[in-house]
C-alpha positions as CSV (number, residue, x, y, z in Angstrom):
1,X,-15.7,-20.0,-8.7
2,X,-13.4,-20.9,-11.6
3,X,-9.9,-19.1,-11.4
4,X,-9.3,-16.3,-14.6
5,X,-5.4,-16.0,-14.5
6,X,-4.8,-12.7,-15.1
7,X,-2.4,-11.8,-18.0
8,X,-1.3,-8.5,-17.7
9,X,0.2,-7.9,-14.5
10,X,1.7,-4.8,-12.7
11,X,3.6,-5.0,-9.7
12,X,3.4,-2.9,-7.3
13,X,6.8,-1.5,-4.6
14,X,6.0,-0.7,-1.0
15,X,9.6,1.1,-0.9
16,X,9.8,1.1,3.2
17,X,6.4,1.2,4.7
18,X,5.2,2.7,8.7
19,X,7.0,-0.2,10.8
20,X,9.9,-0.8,13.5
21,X,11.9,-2.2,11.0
22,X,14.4,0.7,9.9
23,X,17.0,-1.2,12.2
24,X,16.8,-4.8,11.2
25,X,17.7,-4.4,7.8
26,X,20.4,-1.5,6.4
27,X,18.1,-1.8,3.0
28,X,15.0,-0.2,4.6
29,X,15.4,3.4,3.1
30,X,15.4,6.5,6.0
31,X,15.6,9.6,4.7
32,X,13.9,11.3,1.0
33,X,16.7,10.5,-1.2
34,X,17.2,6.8,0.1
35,X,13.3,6.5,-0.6
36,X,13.4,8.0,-3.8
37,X,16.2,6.3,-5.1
38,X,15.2,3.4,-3.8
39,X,11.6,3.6,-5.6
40,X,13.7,4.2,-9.1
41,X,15.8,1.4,-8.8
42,X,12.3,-0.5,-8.4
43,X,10.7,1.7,-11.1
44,X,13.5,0.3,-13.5
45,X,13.3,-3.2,-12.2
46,X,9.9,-3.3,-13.5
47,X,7.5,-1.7,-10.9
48,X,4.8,-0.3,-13.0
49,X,3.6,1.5,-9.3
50,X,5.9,2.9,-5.9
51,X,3.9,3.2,-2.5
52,X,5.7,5.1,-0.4
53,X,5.6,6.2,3.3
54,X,8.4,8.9,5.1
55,X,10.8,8.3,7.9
56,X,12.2,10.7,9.5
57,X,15.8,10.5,8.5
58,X,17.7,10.1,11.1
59,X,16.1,7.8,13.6
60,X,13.9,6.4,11.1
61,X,10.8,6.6,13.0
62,X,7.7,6.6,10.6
63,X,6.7,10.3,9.8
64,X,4.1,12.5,8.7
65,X,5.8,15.2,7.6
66,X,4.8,17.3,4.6
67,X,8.5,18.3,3.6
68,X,9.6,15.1,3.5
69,X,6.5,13.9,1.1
70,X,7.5,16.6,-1.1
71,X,10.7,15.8,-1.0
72,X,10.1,12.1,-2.5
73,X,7.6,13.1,-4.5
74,X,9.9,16.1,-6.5
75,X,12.8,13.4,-6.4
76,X,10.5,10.8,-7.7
77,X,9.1,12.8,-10.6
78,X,12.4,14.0,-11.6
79,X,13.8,11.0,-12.6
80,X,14.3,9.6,-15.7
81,X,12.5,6.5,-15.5
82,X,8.5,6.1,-15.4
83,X,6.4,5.5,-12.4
84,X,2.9,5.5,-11.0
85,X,3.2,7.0,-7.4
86,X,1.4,5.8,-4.4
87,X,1.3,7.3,-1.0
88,X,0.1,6.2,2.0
89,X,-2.9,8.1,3.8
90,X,-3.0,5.5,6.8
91,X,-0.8,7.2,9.1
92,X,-2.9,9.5,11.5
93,X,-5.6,7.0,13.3
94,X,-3.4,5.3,15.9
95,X,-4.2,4.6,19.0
96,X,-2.1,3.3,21.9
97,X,-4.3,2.4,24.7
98,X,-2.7,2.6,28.5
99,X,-3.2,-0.9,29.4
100,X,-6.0,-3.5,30.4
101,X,-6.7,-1.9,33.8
102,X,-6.3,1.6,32.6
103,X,-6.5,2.2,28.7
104,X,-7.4,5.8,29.3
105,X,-5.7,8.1,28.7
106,X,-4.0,7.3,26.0
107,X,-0.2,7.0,25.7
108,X,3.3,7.0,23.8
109,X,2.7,6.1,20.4
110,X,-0.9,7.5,20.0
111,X,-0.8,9.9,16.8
112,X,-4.8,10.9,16.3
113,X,-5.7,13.4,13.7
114,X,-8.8,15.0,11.5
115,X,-9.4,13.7,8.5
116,X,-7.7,16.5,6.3
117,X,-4.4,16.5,8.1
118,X,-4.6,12.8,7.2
119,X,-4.9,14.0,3.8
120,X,-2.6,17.4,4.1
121,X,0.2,15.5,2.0
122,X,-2.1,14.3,-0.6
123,X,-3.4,17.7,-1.2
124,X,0.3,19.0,-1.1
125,X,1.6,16.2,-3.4
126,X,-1.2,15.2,-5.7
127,X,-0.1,11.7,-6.6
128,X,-2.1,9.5,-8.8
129,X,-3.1,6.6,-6.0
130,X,-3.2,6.8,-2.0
131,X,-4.0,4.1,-0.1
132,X,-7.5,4.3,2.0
133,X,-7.1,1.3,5.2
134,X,-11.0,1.0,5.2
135,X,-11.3,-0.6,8.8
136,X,-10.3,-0.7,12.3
137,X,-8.1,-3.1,13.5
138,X,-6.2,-4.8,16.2
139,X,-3.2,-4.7,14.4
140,X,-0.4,-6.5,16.2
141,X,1.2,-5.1,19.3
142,X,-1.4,-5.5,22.5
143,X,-2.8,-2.1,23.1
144,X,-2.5,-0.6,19.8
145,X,-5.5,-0.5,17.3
146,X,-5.6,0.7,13.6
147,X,-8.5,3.4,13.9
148,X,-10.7,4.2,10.8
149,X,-14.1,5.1,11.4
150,X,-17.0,4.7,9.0
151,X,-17.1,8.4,9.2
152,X,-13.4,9.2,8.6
153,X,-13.6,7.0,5.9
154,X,-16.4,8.9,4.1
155,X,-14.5,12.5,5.1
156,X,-10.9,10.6,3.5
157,X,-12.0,9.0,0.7
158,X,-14.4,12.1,-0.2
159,X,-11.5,14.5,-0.2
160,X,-9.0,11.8,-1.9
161,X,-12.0,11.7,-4.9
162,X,-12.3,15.5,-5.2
163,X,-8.6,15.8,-5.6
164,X,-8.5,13.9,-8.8
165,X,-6.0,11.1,-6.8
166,X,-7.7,6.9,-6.9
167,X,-7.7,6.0,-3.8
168,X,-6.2,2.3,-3.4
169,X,-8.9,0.7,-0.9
170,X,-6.4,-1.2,2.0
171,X,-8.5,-4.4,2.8
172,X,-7.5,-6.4,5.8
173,X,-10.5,-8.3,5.8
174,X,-13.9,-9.4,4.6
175,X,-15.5,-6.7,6.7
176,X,-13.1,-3.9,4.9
177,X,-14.6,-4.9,1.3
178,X,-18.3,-4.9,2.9
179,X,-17.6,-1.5,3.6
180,X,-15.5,-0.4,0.3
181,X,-18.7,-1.7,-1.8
182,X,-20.8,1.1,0.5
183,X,-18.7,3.9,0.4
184,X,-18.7,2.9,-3.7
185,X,-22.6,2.9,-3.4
186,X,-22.8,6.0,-2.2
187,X,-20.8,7.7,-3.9
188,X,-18.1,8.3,-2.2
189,X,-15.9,6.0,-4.1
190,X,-15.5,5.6,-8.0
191,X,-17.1,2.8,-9.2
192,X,-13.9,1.4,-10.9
193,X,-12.4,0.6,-7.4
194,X,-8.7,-0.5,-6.8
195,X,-8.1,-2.7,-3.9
196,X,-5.1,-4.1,-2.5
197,X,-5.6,-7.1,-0.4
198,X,-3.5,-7.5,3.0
199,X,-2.7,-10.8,3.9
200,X,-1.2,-12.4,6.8
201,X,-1.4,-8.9,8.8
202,X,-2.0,-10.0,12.6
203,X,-4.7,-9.4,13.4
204,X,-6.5,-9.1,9.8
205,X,-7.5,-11.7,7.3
206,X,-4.9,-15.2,7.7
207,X,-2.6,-15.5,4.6
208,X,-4.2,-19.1,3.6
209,X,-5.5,-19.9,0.7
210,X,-8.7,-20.6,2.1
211,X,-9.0,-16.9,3.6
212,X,-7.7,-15.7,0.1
213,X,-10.4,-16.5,-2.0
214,X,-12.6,-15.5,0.5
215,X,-11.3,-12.2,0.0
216,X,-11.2,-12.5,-3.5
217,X,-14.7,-13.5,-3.9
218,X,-15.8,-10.6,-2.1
219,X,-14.2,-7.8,-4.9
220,X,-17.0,-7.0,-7.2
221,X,-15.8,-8.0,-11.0
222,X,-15.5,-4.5,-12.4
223,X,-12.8,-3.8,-9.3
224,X,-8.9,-3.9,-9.6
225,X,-7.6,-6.1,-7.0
226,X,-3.5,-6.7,-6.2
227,X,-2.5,-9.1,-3.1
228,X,0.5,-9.0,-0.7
229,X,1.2,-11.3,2.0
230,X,3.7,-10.4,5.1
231,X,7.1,-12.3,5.6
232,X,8.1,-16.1,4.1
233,X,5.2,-16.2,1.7
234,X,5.8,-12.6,-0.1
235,X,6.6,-14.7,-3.5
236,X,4.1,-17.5,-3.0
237,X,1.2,-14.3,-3.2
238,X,2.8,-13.3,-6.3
239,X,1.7,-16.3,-7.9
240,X,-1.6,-16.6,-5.9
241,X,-2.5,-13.8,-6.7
242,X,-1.8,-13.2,-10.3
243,X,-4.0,-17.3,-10.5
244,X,-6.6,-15.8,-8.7
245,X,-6.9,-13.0,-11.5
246,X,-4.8,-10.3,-9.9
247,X,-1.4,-8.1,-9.3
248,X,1.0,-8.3,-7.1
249,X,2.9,-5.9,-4.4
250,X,6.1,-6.5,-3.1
251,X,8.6,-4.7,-1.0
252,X,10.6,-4.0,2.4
253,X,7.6,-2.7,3.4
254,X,6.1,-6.4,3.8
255,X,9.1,-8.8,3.9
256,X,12.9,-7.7,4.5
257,X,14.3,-11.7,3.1
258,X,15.5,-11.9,-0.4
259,X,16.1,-15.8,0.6
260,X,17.4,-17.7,4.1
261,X,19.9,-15.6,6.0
262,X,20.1,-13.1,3.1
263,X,18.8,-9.4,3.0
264,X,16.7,-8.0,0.1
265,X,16.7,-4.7,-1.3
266,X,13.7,-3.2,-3.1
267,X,14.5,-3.7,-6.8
268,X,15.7,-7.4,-6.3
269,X,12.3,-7.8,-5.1
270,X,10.1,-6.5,-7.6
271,X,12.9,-8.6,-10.5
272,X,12.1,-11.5,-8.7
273,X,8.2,-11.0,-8.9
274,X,8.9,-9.9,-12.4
275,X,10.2,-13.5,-12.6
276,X,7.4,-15.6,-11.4
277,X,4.9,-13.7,-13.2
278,X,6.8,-14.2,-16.7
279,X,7.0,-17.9,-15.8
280,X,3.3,-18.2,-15.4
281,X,2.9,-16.9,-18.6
282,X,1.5,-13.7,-17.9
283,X,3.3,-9.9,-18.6
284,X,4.8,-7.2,-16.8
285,X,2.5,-4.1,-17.7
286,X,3.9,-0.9,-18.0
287,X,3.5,2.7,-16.0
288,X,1.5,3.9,-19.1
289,X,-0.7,0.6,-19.4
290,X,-1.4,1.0,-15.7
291,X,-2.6,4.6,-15.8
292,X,-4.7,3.8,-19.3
293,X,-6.2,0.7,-17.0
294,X,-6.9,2.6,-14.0
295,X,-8.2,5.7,-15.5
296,X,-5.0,7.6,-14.3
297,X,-3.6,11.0,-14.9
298,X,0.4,11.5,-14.9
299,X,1.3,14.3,-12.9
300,X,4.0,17.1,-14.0
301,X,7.5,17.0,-12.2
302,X,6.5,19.9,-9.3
303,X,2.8,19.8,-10.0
């Protein structure tokens, strides 16, 4: 398959993401406000989109809380700079399994829910994307898998489509398209999908290039794709991906390393996507031209 380059890029933020890594970095945003402002300084670095998990803010521990989505969200719309915002819906389907000998019951970490308390924060917050992980995975750590059902996928991505908010379809690998393009076939799903591919996640689809076009390949032609890889090759995906015909994600959620030895922070980042994509000859796209591309609407500060 030839490569189309794609010209008009946006760039996507994932501000601080569901992982351990609150202490091995003082740049990985805690509480609402840290988030928030963290998201803005992004937003104004060029980040046409924010995807945003919570932490609780003192210990950082990943969160579901409803307050504390609506705190980000209110301080998010507030401010005076543009942004399309993006919140997760993965958190909800983990499972922690006791061990080889004795995976039942569960244990510490486990955090199983229906399929509208999955959503409860999307409902509350209405933003214009939230991500849809459409698999199961080993993701990882040795007892713990990533659990999304066929059926909570339907029940998720029905309720994310009847709330007027696009649900960003998380791929991890081939398998995750195969079943995207079904839940799109029946309906579930707008056919316009937008798709984010995850590279590089152990243990999902490899960050080669190899395994790259593989996914690529696999996203039907009227779909909206953006890449991320985890780590080192962060940057390298920025320009694989926009070759390929995509957009790009960046962020603390995915890689804490502005360079050797030194610590990123959000914005720098998303300038130094901004960078490579200029460099290619391709454009930064705006908020607006996003939600005009995506068929987006722009929500009202305290909608």
């Amino acid at each position: 398959m030839p490569l189309t380059m794609n010209r008009d890029v946006f760039i996507t933020c994932a501000v601080t993401g569901s992982g351990g890594t609150q202490d091995r970095s003082p740049h990985v945003p805690r509480s609402p406000q840290e988030i928030a402002e963290s998201a803005i300084a992004a937003a104004k670095a060029g980040a046409a989109v924010v995807h945003c998990h919570v932490r609780d803010p003192e210990s950082g521990v990943p969160s579901r809380d409803l307050a504390l989505y609506r705190e980000v969200t209110d301080r998010i719309r507030d401010a005076e700079v543009d942004v399309v915002l993006n919140l997760t819906a993965g958190m909800g389907g983990d499972m922690v399994f006791g061990g080889v000998e004795s995976p039942l019951p569960t244990i510490a970490g486990t955090d199983m829910v229906g399929a509208s308390e999955r959503v409860a924060h999307v409902a509350e917050c209405l933003p214009e994307i939230c991500t849809l992980d459409c698999g199961t995975m080993n993701f990882a750590e040795a007892d713990y898998v990533m659990t999304n059902t066929p059926g909570m996928l339907t029940a998720m991505g029905r309720m994310m489509t009847e709330l007027g908010v696009k649900p960003e379809i998380e791929a991890f690998d081939t398998g995750h398209l195969w079943y995207a393009k079904q839940l799109v076939k029946d309906g579930v799903l707008e056919p316009n999908a937008l798709v984010q591919l995850c590279m590089g996640v152990p243990w999902g689809a490899p960050d080669d290039l190899n395994t790259f076009m593989a996914m690529v390949n696999n996203v039907p032609e009227d779909w909206t794709f953006s890449a991320f890889a985890l780590g080192r090759n962060q940057m390298a995906y920025v320009a694989a991906s926009v070759l390929a015909g995509g957009n790009v994600r960046v962020g603390l959620e995915d890689n804490l390393w502005l360079g050797k030895g030194e610590l990123a922070q959000n914005w720098q980042l998303v300038e130094r996507a901004g960078t490579i994509i200029e460099n290619m000859g391709a454009r930064v796209i705006t908020p607006a031209e996003v939600r005009e591309k995506l068929g987006l609407v722009k929500r009202a500060p305290h909608s």
